[in-house]
Structures are given as structure tokens and as C-alpha cells.
Backbone bond lengths (Angstrom), bond angles and torsions (degrees), N, CA, C in turn:
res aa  C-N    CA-C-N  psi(-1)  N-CA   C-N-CA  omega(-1)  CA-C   N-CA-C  phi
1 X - - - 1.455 - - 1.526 109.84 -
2 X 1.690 121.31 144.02 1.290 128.99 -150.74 1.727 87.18 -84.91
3 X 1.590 117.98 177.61 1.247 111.87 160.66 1.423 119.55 -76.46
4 X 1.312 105.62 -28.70 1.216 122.96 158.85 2.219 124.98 -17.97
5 X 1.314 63.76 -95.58 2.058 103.97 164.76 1.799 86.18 -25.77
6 X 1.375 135.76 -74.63 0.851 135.79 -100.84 1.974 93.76 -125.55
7 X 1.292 94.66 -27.40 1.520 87.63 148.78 1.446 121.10 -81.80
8 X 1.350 142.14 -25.76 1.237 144.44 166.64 1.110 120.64 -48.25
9 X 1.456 115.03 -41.03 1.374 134.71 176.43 1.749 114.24 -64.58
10 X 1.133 92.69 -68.44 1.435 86.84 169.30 1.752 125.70 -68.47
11 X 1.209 125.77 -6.18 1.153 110.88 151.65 1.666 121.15 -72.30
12 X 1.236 108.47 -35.00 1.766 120.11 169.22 1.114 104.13 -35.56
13 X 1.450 114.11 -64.03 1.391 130.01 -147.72 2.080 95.63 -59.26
14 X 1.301 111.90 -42.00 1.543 106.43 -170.05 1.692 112.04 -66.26
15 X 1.714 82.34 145.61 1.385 89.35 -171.27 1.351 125.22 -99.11
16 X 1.497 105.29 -7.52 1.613 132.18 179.57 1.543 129.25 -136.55
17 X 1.422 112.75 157.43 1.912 97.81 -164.08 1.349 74.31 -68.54
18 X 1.305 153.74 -56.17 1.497 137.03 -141.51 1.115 119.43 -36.22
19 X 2.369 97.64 -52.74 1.549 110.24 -168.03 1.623 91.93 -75.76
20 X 1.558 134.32 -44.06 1.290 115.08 -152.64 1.897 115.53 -61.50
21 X 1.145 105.21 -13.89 1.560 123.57 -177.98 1.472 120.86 -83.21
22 X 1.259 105.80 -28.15 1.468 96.85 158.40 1.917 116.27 -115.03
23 X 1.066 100.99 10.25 1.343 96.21 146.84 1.373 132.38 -102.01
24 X 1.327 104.59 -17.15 1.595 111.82 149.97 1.339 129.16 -38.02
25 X 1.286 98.27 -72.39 1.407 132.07 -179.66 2.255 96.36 -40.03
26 X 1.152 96.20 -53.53 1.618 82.43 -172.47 1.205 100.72 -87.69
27 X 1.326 136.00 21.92 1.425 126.25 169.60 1.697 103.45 -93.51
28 X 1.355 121.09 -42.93 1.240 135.77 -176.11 1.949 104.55 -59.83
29 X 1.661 104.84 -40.25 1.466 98.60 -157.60 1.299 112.85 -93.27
30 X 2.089 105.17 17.60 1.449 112.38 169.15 1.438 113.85 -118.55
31 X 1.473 93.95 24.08 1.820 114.31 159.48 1.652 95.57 -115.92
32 X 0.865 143.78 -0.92 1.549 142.58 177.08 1.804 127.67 79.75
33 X 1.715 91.95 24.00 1.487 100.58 -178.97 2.213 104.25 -102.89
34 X 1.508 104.00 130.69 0.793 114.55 172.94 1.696 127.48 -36.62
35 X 1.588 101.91 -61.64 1.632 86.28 179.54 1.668 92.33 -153.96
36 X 1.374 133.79 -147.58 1.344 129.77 171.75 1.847 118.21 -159.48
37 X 1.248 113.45 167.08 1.569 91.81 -179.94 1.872 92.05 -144.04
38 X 1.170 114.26 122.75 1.188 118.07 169.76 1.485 118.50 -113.94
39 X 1.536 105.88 127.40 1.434 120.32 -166.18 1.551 118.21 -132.81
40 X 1.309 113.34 127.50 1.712 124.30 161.20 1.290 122.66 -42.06
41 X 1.138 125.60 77.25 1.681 129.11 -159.63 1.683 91.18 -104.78
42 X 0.920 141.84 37.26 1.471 145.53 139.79 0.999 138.99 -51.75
43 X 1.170 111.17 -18.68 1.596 113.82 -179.46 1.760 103.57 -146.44
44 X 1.022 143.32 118.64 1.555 150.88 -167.24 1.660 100.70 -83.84
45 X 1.001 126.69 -32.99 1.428 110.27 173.24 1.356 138.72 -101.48
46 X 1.484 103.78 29.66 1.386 128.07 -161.69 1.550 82.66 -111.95
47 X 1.403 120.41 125.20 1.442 144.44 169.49 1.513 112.70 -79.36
48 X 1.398 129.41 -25.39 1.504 120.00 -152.33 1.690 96.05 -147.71
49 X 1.391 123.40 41.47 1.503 132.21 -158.13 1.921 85.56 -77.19
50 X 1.399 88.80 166.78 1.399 126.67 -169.66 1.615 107.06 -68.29
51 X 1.667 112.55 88.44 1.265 102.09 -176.93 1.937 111.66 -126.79
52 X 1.356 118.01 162.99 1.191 113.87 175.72 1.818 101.10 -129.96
53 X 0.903 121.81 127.81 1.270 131.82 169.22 1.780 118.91 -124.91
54 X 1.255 96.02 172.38 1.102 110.54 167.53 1.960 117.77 -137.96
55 X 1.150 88.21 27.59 1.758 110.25 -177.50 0.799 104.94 -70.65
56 X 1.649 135.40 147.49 1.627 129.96 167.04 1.379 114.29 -49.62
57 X 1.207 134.46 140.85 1.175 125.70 174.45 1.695 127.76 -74.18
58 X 1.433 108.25 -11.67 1.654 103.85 139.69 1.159 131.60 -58.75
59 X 1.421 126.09 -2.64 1.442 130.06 -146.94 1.733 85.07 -124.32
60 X 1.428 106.62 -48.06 1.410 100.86 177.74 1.401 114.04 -58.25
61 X 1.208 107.42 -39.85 1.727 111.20 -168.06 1.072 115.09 -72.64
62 X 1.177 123.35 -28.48 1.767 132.82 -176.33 1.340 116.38 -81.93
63 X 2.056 104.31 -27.87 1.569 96.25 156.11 1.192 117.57 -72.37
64 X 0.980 115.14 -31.85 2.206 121.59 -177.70 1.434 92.35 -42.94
65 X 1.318 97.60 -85.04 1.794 119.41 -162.69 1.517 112.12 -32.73
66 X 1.683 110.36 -52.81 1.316 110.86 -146.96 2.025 85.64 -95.02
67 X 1.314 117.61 11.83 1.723 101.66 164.18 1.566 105.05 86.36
68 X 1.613 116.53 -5.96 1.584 105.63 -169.68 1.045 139.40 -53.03
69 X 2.017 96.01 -27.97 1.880 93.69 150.16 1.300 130.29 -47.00
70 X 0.879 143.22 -78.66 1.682 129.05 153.16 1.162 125.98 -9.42
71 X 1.265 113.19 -20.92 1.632 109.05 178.81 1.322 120.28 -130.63
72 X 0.840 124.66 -24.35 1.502 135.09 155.71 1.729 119.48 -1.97
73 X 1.029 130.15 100.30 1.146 114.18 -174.74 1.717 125.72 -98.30
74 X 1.627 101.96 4.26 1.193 111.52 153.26 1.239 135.94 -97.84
75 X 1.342 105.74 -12.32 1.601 110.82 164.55 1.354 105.97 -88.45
76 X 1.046 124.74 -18.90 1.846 114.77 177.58 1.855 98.74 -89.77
77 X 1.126 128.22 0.42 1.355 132.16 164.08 0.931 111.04 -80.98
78 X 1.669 121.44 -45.55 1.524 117.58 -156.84 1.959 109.48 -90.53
79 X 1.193 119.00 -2.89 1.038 152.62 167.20 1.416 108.87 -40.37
80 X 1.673 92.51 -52.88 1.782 120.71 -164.89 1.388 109.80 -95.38
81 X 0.911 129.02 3.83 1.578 112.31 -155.73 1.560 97.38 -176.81
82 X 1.804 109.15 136.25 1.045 116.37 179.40 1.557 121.92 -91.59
83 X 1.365 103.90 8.45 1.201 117.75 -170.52 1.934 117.47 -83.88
84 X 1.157 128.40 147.94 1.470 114.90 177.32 1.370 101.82 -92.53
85 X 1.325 122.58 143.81 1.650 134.09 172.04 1.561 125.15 -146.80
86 X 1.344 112.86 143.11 0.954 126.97 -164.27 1.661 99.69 -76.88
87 X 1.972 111.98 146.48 1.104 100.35 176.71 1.690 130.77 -66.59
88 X 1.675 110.06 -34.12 1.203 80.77 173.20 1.389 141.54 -101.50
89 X 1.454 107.33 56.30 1.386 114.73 176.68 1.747 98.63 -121.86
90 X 1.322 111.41 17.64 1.444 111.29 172.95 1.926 95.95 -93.02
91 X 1.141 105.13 118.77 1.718 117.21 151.53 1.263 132.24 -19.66
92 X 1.122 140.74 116.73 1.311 121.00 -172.44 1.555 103.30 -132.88
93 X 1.549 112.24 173.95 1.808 96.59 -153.50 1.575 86.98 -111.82
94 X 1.450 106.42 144.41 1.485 116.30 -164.94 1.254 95.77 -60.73
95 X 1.608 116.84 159.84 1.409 125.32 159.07 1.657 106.58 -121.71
96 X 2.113 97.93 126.46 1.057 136.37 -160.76 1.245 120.52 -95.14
97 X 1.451 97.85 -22.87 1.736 99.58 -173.71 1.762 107.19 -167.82
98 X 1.273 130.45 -149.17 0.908 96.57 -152.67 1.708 105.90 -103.38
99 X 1.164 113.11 12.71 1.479 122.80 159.10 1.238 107.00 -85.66
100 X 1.569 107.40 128.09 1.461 113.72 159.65 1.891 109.92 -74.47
101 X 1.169 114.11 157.13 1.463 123.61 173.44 2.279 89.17 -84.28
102 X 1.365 88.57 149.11 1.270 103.93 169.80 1.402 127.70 -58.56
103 X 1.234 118.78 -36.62 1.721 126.39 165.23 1.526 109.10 -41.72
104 X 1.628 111.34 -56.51 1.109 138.25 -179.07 1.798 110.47 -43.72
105 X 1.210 108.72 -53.00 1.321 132.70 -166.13 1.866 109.10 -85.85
106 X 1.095 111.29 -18.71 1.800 133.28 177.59 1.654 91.92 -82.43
107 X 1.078 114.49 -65.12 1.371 117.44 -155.40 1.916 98.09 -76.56
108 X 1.135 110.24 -23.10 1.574 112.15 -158.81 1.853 94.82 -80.27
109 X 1.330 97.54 -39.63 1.597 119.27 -166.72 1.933 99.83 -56.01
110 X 1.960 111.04 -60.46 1.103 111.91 169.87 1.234 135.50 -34.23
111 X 1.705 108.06 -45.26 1.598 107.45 179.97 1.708 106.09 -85.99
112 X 1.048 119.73 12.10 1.253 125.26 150.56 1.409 133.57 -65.34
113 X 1.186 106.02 -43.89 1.432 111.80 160.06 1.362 122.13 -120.75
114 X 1.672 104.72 53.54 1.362 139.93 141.47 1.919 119.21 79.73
115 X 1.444 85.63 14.98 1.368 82.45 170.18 1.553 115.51 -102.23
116 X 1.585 106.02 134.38 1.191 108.54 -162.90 1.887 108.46 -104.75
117 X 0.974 118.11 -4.49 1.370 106.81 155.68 1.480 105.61 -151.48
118 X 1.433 136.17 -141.67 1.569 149.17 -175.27 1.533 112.09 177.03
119 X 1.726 128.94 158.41 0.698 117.16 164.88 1.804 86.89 -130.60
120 X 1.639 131.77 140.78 0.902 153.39 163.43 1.258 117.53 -107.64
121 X 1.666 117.03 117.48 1.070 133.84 176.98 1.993 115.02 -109.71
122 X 1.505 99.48 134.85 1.294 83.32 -161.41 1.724 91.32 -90.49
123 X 1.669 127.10 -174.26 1.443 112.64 155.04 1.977 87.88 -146.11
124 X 1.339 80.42 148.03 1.842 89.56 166.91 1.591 103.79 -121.71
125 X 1.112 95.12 155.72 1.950 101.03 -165.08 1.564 111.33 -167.43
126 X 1.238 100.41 151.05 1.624 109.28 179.96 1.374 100.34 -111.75
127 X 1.820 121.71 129.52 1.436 118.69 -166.31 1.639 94.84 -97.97
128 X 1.494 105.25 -161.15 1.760 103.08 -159.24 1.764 101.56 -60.21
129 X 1.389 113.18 -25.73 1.420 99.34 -172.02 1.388 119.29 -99.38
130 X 1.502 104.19 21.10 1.632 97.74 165.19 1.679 108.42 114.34
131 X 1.830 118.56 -25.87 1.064 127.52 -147.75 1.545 104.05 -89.52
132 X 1.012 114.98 154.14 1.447 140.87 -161.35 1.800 104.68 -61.29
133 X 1.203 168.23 122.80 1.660 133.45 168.81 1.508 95.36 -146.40
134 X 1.459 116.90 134.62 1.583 108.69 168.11 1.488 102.50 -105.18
135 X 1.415 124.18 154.77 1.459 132.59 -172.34 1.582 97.20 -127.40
136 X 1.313 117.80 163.65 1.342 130.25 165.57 1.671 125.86 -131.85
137 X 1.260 91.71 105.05 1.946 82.68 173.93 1.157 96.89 -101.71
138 X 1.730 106.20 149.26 1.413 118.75 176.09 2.063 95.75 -126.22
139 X 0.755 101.72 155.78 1.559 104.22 -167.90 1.771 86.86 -140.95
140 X 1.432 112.21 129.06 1.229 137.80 -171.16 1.749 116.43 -107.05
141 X 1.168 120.11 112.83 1.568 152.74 -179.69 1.729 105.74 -90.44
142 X 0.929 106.66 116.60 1.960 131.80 157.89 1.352 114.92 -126.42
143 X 1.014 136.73 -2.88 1.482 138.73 177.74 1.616 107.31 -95.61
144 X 1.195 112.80 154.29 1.873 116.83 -165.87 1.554 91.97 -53.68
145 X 1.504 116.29 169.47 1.249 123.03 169.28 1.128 127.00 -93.26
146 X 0.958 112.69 -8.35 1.526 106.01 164.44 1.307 118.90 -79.32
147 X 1.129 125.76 -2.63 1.564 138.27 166.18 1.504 107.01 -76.02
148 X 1.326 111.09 -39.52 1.636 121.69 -177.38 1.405 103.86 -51.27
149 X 1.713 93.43 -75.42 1.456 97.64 -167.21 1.723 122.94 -72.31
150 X 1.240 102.76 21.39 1.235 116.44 -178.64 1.546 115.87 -104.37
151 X 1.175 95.49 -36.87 1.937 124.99 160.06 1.340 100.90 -48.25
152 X 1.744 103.72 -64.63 1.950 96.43 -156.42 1.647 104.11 -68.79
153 X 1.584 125.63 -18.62 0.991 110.10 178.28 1.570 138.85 -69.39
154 X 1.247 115.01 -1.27 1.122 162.41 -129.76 1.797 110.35 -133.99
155 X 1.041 116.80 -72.17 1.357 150.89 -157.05 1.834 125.73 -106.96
156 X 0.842 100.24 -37.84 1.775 116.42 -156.02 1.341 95.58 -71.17
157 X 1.139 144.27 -24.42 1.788 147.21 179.04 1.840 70.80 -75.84
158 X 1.260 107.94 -97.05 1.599 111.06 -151.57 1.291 117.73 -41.10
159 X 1.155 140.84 -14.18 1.602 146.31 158.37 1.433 102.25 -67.29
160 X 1.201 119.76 -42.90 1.755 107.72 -153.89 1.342 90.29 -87.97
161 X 1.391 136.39 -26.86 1.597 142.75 169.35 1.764 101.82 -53.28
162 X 1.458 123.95 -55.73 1.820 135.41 169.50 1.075 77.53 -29.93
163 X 1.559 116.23 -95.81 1.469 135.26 -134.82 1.681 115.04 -66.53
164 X 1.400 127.57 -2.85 1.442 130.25 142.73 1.601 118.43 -42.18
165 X 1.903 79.58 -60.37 1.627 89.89 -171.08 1.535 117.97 -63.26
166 X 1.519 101.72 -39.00 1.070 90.55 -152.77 1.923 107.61 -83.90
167 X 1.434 107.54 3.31 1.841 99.91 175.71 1.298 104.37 -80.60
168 X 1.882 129.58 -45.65 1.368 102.26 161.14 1.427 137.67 -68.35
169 X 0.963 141.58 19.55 1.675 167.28 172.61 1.707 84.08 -80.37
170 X 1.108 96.88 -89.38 2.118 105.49 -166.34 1.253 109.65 -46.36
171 X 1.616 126.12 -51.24 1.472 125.16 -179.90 1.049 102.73 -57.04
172 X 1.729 131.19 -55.49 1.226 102.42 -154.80 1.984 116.74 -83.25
173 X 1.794 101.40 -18.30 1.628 113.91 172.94 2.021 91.68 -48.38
174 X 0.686 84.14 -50.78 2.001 96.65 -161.49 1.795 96.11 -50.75
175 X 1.485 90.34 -60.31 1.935 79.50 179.59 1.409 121.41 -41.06
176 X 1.763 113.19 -52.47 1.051 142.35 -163.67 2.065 107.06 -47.86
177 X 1.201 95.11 -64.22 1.583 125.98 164.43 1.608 106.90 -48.75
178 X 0.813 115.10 -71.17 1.774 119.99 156.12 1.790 100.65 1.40
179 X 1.792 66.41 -89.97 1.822 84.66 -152.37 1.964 107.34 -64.50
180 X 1.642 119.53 -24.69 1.477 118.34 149.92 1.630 109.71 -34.27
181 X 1.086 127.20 -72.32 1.539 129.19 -161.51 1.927 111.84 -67.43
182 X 1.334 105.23 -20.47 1.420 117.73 173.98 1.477 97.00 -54.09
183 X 1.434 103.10 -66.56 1.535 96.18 -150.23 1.635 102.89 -92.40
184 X 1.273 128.19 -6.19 1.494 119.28 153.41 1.297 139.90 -89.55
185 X 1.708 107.90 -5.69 1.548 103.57 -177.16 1.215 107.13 -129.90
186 X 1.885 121.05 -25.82 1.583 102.22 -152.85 1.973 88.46 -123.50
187 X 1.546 123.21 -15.33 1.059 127.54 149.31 2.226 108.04 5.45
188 X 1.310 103.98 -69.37 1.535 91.17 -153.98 1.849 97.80 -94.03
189 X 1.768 103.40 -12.31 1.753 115.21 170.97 1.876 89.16 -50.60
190 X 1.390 112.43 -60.51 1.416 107.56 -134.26 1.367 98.01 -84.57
191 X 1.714 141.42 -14.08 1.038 134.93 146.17 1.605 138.02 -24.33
192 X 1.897 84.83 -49.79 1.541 94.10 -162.85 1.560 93.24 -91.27
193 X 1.590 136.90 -29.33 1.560 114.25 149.56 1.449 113.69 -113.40
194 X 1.305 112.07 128.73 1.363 103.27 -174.80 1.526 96.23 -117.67
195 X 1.692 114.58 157.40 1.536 128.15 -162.46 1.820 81.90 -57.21
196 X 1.315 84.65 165.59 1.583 117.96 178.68 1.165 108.45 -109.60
197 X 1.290 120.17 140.68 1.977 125.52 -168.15 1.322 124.24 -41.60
198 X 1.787 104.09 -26.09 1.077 125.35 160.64 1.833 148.54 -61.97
199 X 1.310 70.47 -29.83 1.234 103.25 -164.76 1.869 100.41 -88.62
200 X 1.530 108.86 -33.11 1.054 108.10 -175.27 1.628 109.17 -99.84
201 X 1.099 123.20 0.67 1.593 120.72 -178.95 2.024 82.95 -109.09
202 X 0.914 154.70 -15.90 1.370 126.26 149.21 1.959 129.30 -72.61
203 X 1.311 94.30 -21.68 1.823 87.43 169.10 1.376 94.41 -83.63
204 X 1.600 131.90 -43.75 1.650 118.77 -175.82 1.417 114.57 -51.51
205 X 1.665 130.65 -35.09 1.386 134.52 171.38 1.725 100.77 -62.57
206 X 1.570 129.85 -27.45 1.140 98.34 -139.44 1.549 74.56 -106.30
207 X 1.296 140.76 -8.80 1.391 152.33 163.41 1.326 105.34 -48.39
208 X 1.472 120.05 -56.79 1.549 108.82 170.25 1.473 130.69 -83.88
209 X 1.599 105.28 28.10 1.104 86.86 -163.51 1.507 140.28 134.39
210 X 1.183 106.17 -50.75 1.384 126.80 179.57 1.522 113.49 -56.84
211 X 1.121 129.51 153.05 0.932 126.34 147.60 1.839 131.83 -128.85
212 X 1.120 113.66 157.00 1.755 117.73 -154.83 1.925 101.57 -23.18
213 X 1.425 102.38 -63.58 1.291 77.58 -168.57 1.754 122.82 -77.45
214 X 1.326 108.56 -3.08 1.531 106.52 163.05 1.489 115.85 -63.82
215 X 1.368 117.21 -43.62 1.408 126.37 169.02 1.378 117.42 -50.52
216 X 1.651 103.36 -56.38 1.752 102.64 172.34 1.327 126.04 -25.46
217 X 1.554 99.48 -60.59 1.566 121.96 -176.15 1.920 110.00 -71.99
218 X 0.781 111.32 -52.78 1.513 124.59 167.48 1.860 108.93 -18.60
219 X 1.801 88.41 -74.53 1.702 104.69 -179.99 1.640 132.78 -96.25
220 X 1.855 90.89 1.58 1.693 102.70 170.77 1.229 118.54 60.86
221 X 1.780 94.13 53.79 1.516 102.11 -179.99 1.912 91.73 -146.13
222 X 0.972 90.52 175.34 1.642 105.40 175.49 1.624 118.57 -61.32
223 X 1.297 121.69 155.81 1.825 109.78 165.29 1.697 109.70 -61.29
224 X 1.229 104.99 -28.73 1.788 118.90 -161.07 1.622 92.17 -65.17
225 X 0.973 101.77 -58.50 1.685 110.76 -170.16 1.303 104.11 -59.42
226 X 1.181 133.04 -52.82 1.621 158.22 -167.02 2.401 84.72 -54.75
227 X 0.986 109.16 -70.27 1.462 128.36 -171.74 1.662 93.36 -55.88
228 X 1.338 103.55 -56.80 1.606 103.45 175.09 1.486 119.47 -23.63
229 X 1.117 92.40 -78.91 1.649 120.44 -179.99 1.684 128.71 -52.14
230 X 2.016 94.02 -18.20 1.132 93.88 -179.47 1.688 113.79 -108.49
231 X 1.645 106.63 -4.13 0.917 96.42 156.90 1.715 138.26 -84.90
232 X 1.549 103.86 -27.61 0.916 114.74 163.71 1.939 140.27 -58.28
233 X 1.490 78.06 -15.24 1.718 101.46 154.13 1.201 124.44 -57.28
234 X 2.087 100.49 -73.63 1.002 112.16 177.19 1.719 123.05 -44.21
235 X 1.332 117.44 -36.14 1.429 122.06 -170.23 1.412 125.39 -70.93
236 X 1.693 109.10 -34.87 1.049 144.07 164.85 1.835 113.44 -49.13
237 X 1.361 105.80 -50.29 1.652 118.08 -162.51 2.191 91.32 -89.27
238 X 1.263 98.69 -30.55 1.653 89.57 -172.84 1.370 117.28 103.29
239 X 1.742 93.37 21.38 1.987 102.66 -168.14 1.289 105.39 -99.67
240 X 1.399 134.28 145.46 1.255 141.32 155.53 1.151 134.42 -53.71
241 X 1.552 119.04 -16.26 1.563 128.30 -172.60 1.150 98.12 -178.56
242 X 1.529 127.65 160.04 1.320 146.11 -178.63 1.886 115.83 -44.69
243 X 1.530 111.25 -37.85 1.502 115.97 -169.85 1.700 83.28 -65.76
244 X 1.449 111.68 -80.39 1.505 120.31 177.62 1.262 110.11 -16.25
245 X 1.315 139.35 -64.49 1.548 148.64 163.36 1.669 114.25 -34.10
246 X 1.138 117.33 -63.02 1.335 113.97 176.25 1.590 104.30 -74.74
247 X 1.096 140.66 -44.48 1.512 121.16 -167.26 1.604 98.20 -61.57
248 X 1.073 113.47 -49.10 1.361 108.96 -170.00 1.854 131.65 -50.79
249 X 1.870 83.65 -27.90 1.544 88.04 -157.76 2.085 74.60 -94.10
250 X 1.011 110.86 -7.55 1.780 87.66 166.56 1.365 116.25 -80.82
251 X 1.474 98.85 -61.38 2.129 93.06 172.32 1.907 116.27 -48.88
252 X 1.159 121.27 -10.56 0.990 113.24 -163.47 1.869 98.34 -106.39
253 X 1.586 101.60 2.48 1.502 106.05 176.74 1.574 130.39 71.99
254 X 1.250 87.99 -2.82 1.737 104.32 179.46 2.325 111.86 -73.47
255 X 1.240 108.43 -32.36 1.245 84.36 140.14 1.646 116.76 -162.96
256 X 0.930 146.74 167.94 1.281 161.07 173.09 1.858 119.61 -51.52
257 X 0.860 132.87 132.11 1.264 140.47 168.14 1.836 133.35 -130.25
């Protein structure tokens, strides 16, 4: 069996994002990358998307705080392109005066806490119900660079082959986990408020697809209202973000897609 084969396998083998994350994690650190952060990059105006890392958690927080989703200039790359790339061959926007641009300030922040390059792989994927989702792994470098790029020459086919596998692995552990916590914790929550008709024909639009202002137009209401409704979903079901919101309210049978 290839080494290949045999990391695949053992990601198979996990039965939870918990276990798949630290078996990740030692799959990556016998290519010589420090740690990794995999994220739900599906939707751009979602602040708090579906991520698993193994980043310091100063590192997580300082992206929260300081907005770097928004600015990120490798996640607004990987967005575009099915291709995996190293960070520093991503572009960055000159600084003119005495504000740095935010790209500037993402990337400046990283080698702050000592990582000296990345390779980001994007993945596009259809989850169990058919729906469209792009993910982002970024895989994190502290070792000189010439070790890096000495790695991807080497390596970078067989990582971006992992990182196929491994976004449907997490989506579908994540659904799975989902619909576990439905019926053991929020079961008698979602009785005593259950979505409103409304509430459930905007996650069913956004289940196929739709997005706010397709929905707007769809049900002849505003985007504001459309967002309204979908957060108030989300809050209701116990979801973190809109994907979380709709998977749930499908396993949970509340509406059809």
C-alpha cells in the first residue's frame, strides 16, 4: 500500500471532525507544515463560517478580531481558481501612504506569528444534497523557504489529491454531527419555537441555491428581510451560520429540498 493509499485511509477511517483534525494535522506535519486551517468559503458575507483548524488560538482570534476574512487575499484568490498556490506568489496591493491596505496587513500579521510562507488549496464540491460549496485549506510554513518550495516540488499533486478528500470527509462528518445534536439536545428547544413559514421557505431557497437577493426577488420582499429571517432561523435551530441552518432544518425534516 502507497503512502498515499494509506493516508486516505486513515482519514476514512475517522468518525468525527474532532478525530479527522488531529489526524490531519499529523498527516500535514510529515510533509513539514506546521499546522492547517480549513474553512467554508461559500458564502463571502458570512463572518463566523465553518472552520477547523489547528492554528494557535491567538492566531485564530486575531484573524476574528482584526476582520481578515474580509481581507484576506488568499481566500479571495482561492474563491477564483481551482488551482493550489503558494502564498507568496499571491499579489498584494501596493501601499501608498500611510495606511496599509488590509491584504497587506493579513499577510504582515501571519509572519508575525512566524509563519514564513503557506500553501492554500482551494476545493469546490457538491455536499450530500447536491449543493454547490467551495472550502479553503491553507496549510502553514515556519521552516526556511527553500524547504517549502522544495516540499511543493515534491508533494503539491499529493496534498491537493488529501485536500479533495479530505473537504468531503468534514462536510459530510459535520452534517452527520448536525443531525446527532438535533435529536439529543435541541429536539424539545425546537418544539417550543419552531421556524415560521417564513422562515422556512428562505433556508429552502437558500438550500437550492439561491441566494438573498435571488430570494428577495423570488418572495417580494427586501434582501434585509430575506437575511432577517435567515438569521432568525439560524438562532432558533442552534446553527452558527446559514449552511449549519439549512442542513439542519433538512435533517430535522422541517422542509424539503
Amino acid at each position: 500500500m502507497g503512502v498515499l493509499e494509506e493516508e486516505l485511509n486513515a482519514l476514512e477511517a475517522c468518525g468525527s471532525v474532532a478525530e479527522i483534525r488531529t489526524v490531519f494535522q499529523h498527516i500535514i506535519e510529515d510533509y513539514g507544515f506546521s499546522s492547517f486551517g480549513f474553512m467554508d468559503a461559500s458564502h463571502p458575507w458570512e463572518d463566523d463560517p465553518l472552520l477547523v483548524s489547528t492554528h494557535s488560538a491567538a492566531w485564530i482570534d486575531t484573524y476574528r478580531t482584526e476582520n481578515f476574512i474580509s481581507t484576506d487575499p488568499c481566500l479571495a484568490l482561492a474563491r477564483r481558481t481551482n488551482l493550489p498556490f503558494r502564498w507568496g506568489s499571491v499579489s498584494l496591493p501596493p501601499v501608498t501612504g500611510k495606511r496599509k491596505p488590509g491584504a497587506v496587513k493579513t499577510m504582515e500579521a501571519a509572519r508575525d506569528f512566524g509563519v514564513n510562507e503557506g500553501l492554500t488549496i482551494p476545493v469546490h464540491y457538491n455536499d450530500a444534497l447536491g449543493r454547490r460549496y467551495t472550502s479553503v485549506c491553507a496549510l502553514f510554513w515556519k521552516d526556511p523557504v527553500d524547504r517549502f518550495l522544495a516540499n511543493l516540488r515534491h508533494n503539491s499533486v499529493k496534498l491537493h489529491v488529501i485536500l479533495l478528500y479530505l473537504a468531503q470527509k468534514i462536510v459530510d462528518l459535520h452534517a452527520i454531527e448536525i443531525r446527532a445534536c438535533t435529536r439529543t439536545h435541541h429536539f424539545h428547544e425546537l418544539q417550543a419555537s419552531p421556524l415560521t413559514d417564513r422562515e422556512k421557505e428562505v433556508l429552502k431557497w437558500a438550500g437550492m441555491g439561491k441566494t438573498s437577493d435571488e430570494t428577495a426577488v423570488i418572495l417580494s420582499v427586501s434582501r434585509k428581510t430575506v437575511e432577517a429571517h435567515i438569521k432568525s432561523a439560524t438562532i432558533k435551530l442552534g446553527a452558527t451560520n446559514k449552511t449549519q441552518a439549512t442542513v439542519q432544518a433538512v435533517y430535522r425534516g422541517l422542509i424539503d429540498i
